[in-house]
C-alpha positions in Angstrom: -27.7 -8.9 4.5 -24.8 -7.5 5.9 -23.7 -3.6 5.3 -20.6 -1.4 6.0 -21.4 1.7 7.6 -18.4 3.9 8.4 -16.9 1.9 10.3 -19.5 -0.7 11.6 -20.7 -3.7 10.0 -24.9 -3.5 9.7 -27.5 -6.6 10.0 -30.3 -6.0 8.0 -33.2 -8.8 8.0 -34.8 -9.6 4.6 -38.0 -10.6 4.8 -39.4 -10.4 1.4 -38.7 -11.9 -2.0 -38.4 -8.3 -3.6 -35.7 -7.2 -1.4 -33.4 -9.8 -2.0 -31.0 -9.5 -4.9 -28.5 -11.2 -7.7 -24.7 -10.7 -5.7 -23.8 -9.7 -8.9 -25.8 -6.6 -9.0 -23.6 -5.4 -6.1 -20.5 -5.8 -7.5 -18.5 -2.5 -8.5 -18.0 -1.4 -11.9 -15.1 -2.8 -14.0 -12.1 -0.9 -14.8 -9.3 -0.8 -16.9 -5.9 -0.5 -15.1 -2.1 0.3 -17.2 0.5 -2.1 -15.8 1.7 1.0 -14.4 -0.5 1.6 -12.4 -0.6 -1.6 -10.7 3.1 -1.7 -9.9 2.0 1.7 -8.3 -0.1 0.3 -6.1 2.1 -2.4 -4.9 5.1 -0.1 -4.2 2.7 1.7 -2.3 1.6 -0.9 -0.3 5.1 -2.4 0.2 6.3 1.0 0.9 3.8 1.3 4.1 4.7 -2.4 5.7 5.5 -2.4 9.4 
């Protein structure tokens, strides 16, 4: 499995059935966003292009 870790990526080895796990346990929460919102975001993002 790998891990982020500030800013290294971590190997750990699984070795027993209990420790692996459904991907979908691992995802994030969902959440609601307002169209707003999102449009925020992309200015944002346009707004820091090189």
């Amino acid at each position: 499995m790998l891990r982020v870790r500030e800013d290294v990526i971590v190997l750990h080895a699984m070795r027993w059935p209990d420790e692996i796990r459904e991907p979908s346990e691992l995802l994030p929460p969902p959440v609601e966003l307002t169209e707003d919102e999102i449009e925020g975001a992309l200015a944002l993002m346009e707004s820091n292009e090189p």
